[in-house]
N, C-alpha and C positions, 0 to 999 in steps of 0.2 A: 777615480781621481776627481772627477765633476762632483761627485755628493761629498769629497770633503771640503771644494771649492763654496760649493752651494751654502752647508753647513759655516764654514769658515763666516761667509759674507752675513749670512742670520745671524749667527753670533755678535758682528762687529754690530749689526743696526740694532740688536736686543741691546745691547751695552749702549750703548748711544741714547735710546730711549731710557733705559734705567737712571742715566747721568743725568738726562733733561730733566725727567722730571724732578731727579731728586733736587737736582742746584735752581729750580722753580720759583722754592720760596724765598730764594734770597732777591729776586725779582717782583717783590710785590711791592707796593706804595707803600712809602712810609710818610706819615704825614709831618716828620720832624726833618724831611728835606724839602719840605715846600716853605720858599721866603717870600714876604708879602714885601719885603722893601720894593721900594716904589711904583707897588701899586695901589693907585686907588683905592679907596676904600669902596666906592659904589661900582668898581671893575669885576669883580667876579662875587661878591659875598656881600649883596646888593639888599637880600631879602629881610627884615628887622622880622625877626619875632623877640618869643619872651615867653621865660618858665611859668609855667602855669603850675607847678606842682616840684617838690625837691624832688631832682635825678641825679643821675652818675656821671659823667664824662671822663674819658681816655684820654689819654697822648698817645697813642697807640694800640691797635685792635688788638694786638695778642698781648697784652702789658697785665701781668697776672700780680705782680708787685703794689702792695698800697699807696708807694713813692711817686707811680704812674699815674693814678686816678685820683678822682677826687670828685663833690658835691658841685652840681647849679641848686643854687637858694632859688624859691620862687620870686620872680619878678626880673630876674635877671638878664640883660639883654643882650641876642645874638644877634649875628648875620648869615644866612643861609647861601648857597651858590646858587646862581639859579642855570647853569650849566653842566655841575657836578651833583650826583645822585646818590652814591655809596651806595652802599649793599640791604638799604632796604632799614635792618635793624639799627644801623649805626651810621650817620651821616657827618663829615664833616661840618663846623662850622667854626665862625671867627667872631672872638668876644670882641669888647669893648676896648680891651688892652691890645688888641692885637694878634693876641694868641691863637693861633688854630689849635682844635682840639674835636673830638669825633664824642657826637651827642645821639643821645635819642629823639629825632624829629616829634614820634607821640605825644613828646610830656613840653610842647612846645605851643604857641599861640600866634598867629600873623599880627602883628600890630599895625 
């Protein structure tokens, strides 16, 4: 009776972990719910660079749709966070308009 009890309780935290991770990715930032209304522009995406070379930029890291992405023209002017880091290859940033959208820091210049 104890090792079906045993059994029983493994079971329920196997499933439990199964669900976590799977319902995981609905938990990750998406940068189409972060609103800049009224903040500052020099409050968090303070940093001015500028395209040094034509790249790509996202509205969303897993955005595999060409409706999602699009070109920075060289010369183009961002703002960096100087708080927020991303993942290295793909960092947010906030144009000129306003727009947040996730660049690649590389192809970018500190002005």
């Amino acid at each position: 009776m104890k090792k079906i009890q045993i059994t029983t309780i493994f079971n329920i935290a196997l499933f439990g972990v199964i669900w976590g991770c799977s319902s995981a990715e609905s938990f990750k930032p998406d940068m189409r719910d972060i609103s800049t209304k009224g903040m500052a522009k020099d409050t968090a995406f303070s940093l001015p660079y500028e395209a040094v070379r034509e790249t790509d930029w996202k509205y969303d890291l897993d955005a595999q749709e060409s409706s999602q992405n699009g070109k920075v023209v060289p010369g183009t002017k961002i703002f960096f966070s100087d708080t927020y880091k991303g993942n290295g290859m793909w960092i947010p940033a906030q144009f000129e308009d306003g727009t947040l959208r996730w660049v690649k820091p590389q192809d970018f210049m500190k002005k």
